[in-house]
C-alpha positions in Angstrom: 16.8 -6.4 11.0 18.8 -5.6 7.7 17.3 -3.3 5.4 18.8 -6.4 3.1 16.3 -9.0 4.2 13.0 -6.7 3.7 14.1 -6.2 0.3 14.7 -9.9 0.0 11.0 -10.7 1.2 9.9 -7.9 -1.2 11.4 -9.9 -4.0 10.3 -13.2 -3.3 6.8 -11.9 -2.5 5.8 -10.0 -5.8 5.9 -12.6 -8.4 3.8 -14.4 -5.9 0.8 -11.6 -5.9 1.3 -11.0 -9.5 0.5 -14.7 -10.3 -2.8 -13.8 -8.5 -3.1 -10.1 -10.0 -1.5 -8.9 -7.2 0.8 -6.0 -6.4 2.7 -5.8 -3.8 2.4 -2.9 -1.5 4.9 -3.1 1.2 6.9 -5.0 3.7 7.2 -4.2 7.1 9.8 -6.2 9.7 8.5 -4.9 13.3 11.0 -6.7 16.2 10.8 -6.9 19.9 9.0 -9.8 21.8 9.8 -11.9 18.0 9.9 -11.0 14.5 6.8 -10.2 12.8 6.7 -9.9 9.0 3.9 -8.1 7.4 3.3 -8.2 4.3 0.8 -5.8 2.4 -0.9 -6.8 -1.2 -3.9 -5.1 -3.1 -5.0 -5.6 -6.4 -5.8 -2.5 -9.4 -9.4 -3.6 -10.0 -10.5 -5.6 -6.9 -9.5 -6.1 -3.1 -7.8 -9.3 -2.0 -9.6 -12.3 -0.5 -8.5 -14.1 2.7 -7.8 -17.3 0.3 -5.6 -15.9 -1.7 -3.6 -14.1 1.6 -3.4 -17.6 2.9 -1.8 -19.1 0.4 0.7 -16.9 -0.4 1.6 -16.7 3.1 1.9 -20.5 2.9 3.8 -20.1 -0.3 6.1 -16.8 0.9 7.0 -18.7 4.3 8.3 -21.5 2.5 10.6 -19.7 0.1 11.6 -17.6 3.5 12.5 -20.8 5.1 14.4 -21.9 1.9 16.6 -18.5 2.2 16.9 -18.7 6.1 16.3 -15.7 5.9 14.9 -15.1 9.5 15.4 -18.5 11.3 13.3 -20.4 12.9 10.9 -18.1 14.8 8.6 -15.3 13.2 5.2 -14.4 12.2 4.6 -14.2 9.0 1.3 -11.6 8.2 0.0 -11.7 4.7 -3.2 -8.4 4.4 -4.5 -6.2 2.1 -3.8 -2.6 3.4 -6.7 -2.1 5.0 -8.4 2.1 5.2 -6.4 3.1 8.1 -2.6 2.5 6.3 -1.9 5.7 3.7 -1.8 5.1 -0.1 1.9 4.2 -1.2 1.5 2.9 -4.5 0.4 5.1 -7.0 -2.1 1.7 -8.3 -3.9 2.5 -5.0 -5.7 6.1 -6.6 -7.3 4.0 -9.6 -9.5 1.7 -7.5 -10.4 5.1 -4.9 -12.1 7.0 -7.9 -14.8 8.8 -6.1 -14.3 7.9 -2.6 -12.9 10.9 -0.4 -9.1 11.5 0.2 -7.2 13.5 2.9 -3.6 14.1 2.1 -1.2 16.0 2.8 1.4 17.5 0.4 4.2 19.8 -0.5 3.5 22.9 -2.7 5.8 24.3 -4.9 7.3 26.5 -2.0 8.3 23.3 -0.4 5.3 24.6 2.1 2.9 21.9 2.9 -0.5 22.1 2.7 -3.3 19.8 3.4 -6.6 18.7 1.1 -9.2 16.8 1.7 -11.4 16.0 -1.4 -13.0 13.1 -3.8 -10.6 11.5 -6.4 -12.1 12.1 -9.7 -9.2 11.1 -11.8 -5.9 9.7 -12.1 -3.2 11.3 -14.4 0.1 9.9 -15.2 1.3 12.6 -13.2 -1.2 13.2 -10.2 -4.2 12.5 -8.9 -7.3 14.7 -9.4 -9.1 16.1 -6.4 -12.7 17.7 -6.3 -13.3 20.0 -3.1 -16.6 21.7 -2.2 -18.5 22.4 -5.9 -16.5 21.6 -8.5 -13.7 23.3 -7.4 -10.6 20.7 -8.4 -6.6 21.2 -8.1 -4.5 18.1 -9.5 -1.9 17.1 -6.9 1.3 15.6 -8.3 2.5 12.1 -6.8 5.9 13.4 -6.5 5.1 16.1 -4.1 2.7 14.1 -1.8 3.7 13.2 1.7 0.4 11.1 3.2 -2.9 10.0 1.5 -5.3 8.0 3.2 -8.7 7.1 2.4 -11.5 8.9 4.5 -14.1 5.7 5.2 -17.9 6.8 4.7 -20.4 4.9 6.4 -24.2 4.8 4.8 
């Protein structure tokens, strides 16, 4: 699949989540046995409803069609992220404030290091982690390779 028609699918899909309050968080294309197209949304404040996936699929595989863009035969997969995909979009931090991150990241040295701490704040630059007691290191957005949420069950 053309790197072309993803960003296609990325264009037509964002004005569609930001007319829910939506951002868009990435498109995937995964081929072999059919096309699947998954799309990834999340909002800053809030998570995103199995309604509002639904119709934007509804609404996303329409303009697809329109653009025949992949023909007649896909899937077209409309989520939030969900805790196992890695933080992408820097919009992701805001909403994570004081749940537990594991990243990993490249230090000045170009050597990469890994963290694993709570988000206590967001900066326009980086995100704030809090290891052990009080002990906190801002890590910039540019130098981080993978974030993902660590789930905590009570």
């Amino acid at each position: 699949m053309s790197p072309d028609i993803t960003e296609t699918i990325k264009e037509l899909a964002i004005p569609l989540a930001e007319e829910k309050n939506l951002f868009l968080v990435d498109v995937e294309l995964k081929t072999g046995g059919g096309t699947e197209v998954w799309v990834y949304l999340d909002g800053e404040e809030r998570g995103v409803n199995l309604d509002e996936c639904a119709e934007i699929s509804r609404e996303l595989g329409f303009l697809i069609d329109a653009h025949e863009l992949l023909g007649d035969k896909y899937r077209l997969n409309v989520s939030s992220p969900g805790l196992s995909r890695p933080l992408t979009d820097i919009r992701q931090y805001k909403k994570n404030i004081e749940r537990t991150l594991k990243l990993r990241f490249r230090k000045e040295n170009d050597e990469v290091a890994k963290l694993e701490g709570v988000i206590t704040s967001i900066t326009d630059v980086g995100v704030l982690i809090t290891e052990g007691k009080d002990q906190s290191k801002e890590i910039p957005f540019d130098s981080i390779i993978e974030a993902k949420i660590i789930p905590v069950i009570n």
